[in-house]
N, C-alpha and C positions, 0 to 999 in steps of 0.2 A: 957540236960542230958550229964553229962560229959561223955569220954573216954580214955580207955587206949590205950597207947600207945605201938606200935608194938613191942615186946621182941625178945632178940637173943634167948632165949629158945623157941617163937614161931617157929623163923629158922628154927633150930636146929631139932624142930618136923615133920616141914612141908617138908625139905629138903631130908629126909627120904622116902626109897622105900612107896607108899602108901600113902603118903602124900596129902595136899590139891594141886590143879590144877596149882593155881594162886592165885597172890595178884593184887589188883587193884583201884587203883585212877580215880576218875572221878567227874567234875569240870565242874560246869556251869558259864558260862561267858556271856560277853554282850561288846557292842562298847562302849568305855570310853565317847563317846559324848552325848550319850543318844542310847534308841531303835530306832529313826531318821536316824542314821547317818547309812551311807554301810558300807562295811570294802573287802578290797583290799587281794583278796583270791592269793594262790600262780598260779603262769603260768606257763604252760606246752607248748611247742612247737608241734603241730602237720602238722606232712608231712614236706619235706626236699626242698631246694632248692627254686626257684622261690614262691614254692605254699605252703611253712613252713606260719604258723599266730600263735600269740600266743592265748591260748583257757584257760578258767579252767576247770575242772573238775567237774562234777554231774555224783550222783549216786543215787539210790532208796536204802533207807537205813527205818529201822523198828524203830518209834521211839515213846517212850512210855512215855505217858503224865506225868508233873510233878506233885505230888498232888495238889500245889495249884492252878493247871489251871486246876482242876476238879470241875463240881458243884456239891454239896450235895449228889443227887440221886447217882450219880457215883463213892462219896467214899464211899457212902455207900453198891453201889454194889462189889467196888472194894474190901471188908472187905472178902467175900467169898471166897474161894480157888481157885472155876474153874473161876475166875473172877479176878484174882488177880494182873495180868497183863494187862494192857489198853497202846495200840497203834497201829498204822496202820502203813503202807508203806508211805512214804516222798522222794521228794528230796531233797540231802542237795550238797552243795559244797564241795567241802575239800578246806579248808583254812591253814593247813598246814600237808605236808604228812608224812607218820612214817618214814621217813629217814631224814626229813628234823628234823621234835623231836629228833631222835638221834642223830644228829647232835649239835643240842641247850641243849642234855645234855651232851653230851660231852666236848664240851664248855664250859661251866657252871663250869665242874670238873677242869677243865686248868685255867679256871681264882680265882678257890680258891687256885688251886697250886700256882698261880703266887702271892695271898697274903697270902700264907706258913699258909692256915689252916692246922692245926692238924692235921688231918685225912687223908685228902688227900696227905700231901704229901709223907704220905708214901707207896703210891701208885707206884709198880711198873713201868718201862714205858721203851722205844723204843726212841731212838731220832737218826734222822738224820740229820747232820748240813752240810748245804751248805755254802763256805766261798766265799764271795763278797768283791766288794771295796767296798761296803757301808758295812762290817764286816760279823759278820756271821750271817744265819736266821736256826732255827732253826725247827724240823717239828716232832710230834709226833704219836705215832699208834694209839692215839684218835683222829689226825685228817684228817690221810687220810686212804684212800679207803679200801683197803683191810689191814690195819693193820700191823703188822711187815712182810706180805710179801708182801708189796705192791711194785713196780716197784721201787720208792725212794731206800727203802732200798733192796732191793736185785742186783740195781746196785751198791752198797755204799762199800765200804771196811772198814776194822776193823785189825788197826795196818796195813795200809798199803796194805795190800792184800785182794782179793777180799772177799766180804762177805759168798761165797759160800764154800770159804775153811775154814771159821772159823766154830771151833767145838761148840762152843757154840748157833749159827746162826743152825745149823744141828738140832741139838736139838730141836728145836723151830718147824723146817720143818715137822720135823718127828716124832713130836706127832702124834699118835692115839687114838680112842676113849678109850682105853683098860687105857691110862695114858697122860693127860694133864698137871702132874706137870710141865714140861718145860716151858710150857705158863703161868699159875699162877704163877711160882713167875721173870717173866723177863717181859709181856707184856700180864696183863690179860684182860687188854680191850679188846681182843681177845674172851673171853670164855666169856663175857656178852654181845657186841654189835655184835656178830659176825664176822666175816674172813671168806676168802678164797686166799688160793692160787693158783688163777686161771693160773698162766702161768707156773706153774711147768707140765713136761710131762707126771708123774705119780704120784700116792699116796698122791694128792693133799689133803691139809686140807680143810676141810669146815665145818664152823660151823653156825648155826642160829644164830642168835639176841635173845636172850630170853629174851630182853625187847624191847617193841616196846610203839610207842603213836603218835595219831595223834588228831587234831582240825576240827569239820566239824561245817556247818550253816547249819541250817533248812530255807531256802527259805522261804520269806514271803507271797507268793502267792504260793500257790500250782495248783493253774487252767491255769500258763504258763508255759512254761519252761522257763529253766536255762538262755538259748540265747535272749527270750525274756526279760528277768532282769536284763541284765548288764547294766549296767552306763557306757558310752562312758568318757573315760579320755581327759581334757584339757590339752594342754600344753603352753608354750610360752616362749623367752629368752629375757632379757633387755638389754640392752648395753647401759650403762650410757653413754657413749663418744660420740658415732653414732650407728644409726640406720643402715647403710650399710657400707660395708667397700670391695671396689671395687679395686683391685690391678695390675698395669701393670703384666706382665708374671713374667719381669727382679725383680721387687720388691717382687713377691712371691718367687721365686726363694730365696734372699735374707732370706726372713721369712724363709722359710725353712730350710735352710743350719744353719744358726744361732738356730736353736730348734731340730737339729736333733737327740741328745742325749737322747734328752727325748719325742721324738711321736715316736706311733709307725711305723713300717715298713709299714705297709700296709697305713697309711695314708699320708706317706713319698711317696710312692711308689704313691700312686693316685694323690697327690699334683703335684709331677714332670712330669706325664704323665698329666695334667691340660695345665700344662706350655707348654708343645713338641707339644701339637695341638694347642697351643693359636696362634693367628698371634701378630704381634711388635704392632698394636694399640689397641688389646683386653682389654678388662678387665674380670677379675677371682675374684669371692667371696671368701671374709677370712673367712665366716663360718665358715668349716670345721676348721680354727684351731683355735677358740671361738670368733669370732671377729667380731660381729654389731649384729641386733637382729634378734629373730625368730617371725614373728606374730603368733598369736595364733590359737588353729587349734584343733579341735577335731581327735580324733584317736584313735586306741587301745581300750583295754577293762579295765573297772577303777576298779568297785568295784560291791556287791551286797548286798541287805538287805535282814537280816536274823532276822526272830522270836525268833532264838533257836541259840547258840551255846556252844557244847561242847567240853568238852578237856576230853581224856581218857587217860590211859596207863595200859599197862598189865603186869604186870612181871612174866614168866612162869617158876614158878616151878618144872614143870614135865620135861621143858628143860637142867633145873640145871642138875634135874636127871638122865639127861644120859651121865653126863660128870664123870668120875672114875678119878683118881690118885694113882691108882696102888692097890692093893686090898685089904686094911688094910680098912674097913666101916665107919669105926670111922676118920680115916683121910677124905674118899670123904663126906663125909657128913660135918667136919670142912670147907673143901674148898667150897662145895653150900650154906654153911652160909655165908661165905665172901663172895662169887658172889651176891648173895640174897641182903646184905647189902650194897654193894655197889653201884648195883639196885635203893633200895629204898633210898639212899644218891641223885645218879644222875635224880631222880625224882625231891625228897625234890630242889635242887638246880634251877632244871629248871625251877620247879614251882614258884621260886619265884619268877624268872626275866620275868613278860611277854611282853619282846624283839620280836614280828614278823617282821614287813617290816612297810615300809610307807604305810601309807592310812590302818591302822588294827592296831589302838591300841584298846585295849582291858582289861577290866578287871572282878573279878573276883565278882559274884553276887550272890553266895554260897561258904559256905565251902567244900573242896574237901571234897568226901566222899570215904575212905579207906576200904576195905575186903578182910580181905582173902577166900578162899573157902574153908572147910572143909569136901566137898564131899555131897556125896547124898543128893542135895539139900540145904545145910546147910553152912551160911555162917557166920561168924563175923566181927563186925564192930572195927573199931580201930581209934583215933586220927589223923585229917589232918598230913599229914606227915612234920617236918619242918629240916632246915639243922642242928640247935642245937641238936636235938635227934639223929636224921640220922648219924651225924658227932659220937657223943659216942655210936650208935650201931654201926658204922664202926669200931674205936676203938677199941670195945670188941669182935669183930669178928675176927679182926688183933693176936690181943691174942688168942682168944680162937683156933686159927688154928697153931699160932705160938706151944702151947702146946701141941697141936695133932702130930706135929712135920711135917705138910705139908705144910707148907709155915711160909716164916718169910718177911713181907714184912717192908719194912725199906727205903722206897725211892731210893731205887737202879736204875740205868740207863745201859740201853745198850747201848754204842755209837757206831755212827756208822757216817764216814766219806764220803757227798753226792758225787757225781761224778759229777767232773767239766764241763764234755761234757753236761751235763744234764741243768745246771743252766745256764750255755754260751748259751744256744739255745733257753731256756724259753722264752716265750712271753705273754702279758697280753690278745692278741685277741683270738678270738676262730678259731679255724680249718676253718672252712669256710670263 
């Protein structure tokens, strides 16, 4: 049975005090190799220092049978009302978490910018540009943390002077709930992924995500746990030239001074304190800077097999709802259309690329199923969501807000100049 596809005048309804809850996509998936293969859930560090291991994540999650993995008796039970839901309690893993989605949909949005789709590019935005000898790198508020106030740009200057005297930067700070236009039309990825201005001393902004989504696995065994199902990961390195590569002190030495442009400090720093303990007839392995091989060796945690897995995402309408732009209805109502639509764009896009990590490719084993909620129990179905549609309900949302007279989005940028102390001091290692 066909569907329609989601309308700006849906929006426009739902966007409205009263309106439905949420819209929602939800996609059942499987490992591209077959239901055989594991798949390589995200890792979380737990505990610090000596006693840090990487672990994933399991949780009891309620998870309600697909029809076709019902027999007879059960959809036939399932047809009654007090029966109309069928599932129990599960553990699943998370394979990937709802920051990590937002993440991969924000992405998504950057990389149709960067092939000048339509829609996207006239997508407001924030850019901080750090200037190097290898030229300049650019950094936007869909890609880091806290968005146009994040620590980039609030050290950055604009014309030269710091960013905090710029009146238009002020603006942005000192939105309140009462009127967010400053943020829609300079840097709305703000007012749909979320922000915070966590290191401002007062009047800090903060806003939700009012779209989240994440990937979980239904364990295939339910009578173990999570720790008993992991798959231990293999590893190993070849070195086509030699297998070991043993180096007087003087010759590391050597190696190192000649690469020191490009390794980092701390493994510079380990190499040379190698050498300062070595004695004149030692020899020191070039492992460390890629040189002979690793035998193989089990370690780490790899992967797990999963029965079930789903991709969700939620777009909350009611969160729209609480953002105003000043108190004309008809203008906040134009501006939660565009939020909404750009929403279901940076779904449409994500969904199409299913990009996770090594060891979890994964594809798609139903059609996404789309609804909105229209309250008391009452839902509607609508057409998998795709970037073709999503891209002209973008579109017409751009319009229909531009005529409302609350936003006119046209691809505009804020620039803003990174601070060189900042980028002079970057390093690829981590803190510890």
């Amino acid at each position: 049975m066909s569907q329609n596809n989601i309308t700006l005048a849906d929006l426009i309804e739902n966007v409205k005090l009263g309106g439905g809850s949420v819209i929602t996509s939800s996609t059942e998936l499987e490992p591209a190799a077959g239901p055989h293969a594991s798949v390589a859930p995200a890792k979380y560090v737990d505990g610090k220092g000596q006693a840090a291991k990487s672990v994933f994540v399991y949780e009891t999650r309620y998870i309600v049978e697909k029809p076709e993995d019902q027999d007879e008796p059960k959809k036939e039970e399932a047809k009654t009302a007090e029966n109309a839901v069928k599932g129990k309690p599960q553990t699943v893993v998370l394979i990937d978490s709802k920051q990590s989605e937002l993440n991969r949909a924000e992405a998504a949005i950057e990389q149709g910018r960067q092939y000048g789709d339509e829609a996207v590019v006239k997508i407001p935005r924030a850019v901080v540009t750090y200037q190097t000898e290898n030229g300049p790198f650019e950094y936007t508020d869909m890609e880091l943390s806290h968005r146009v106030f994040d620590g980039h740009f609030r050290a950055g200057r604009v014309d030269g002077k710091p960013i905090t005297e710029n009146d238009h930067y002020r603006a942005l700070r000192n939105c309140t709930p009462a009127d967010m236009s400053a943020l829609l039309s300079t840097a709305p990825a703000a007012l749909l992924f979320g922000a915070w201005d966590s290191t401002r001393k007062s009047n800090q902004v903060r806003l939700r995500s009012a779209l989240v989504g994440e990937i979980i696995g239904v364990l295939a065994d339910q009578e173990r746990s999570g720790e008993e199902q992991q798959a231990r990961r293999s590893g190993a390195r070849v070195d086509a030239v030699a297998a070991s590569v043993q180096l007087a002190p003087k010759d590391m030495e050597s190696l190192v001074n000649d690469q020191e442009s490009e390794l980092s400090s701390g493994n510079i720093g380990a190499r040379r304190n190698d050498i300062k303990k070595a004695k004149a007839d030692a020899r020191i392995s070039a492992s460390p800077l890629g040189l002979g091989s690793i035998p193989p060796s089990v370690e780490e945690i790899g992967g797990v097999a999963c029965r079930r897995i789903i991709r969700s995402w939620v777009l909350s309408l009611a969160s729209l709802r609480q953002l105003r732009f000043g108190q004309d209805e008809t203008k906040n109502v134009a501006a939660r259309a565009l939020l909404a639509a750009l929403g279901l764009n940076a779904i449409a896009r994500s969904e199409r690329e299913l990009y996770i990590r090594a060891n979890c490719d994964l594809i798609e084993s139903a059609a996404p199923v789309v609804t909105l909620d229209q309250r008391f129990g009452e839902k509607k179905p609508f057409a998998p969501l795709t970037v073709e549609h999503t891209d002209q309900l973008l579109l017409e949302a751009i319009e229909n807000a531009k005529k409302a007279g609350v936003a006119d989005w046209n691809g505009q940028t804020f620039k803003v100049e990174g601070n060189p102390i900042i980028i002079k001091n970057a390093t690829a290692e981590d803190a510890e």
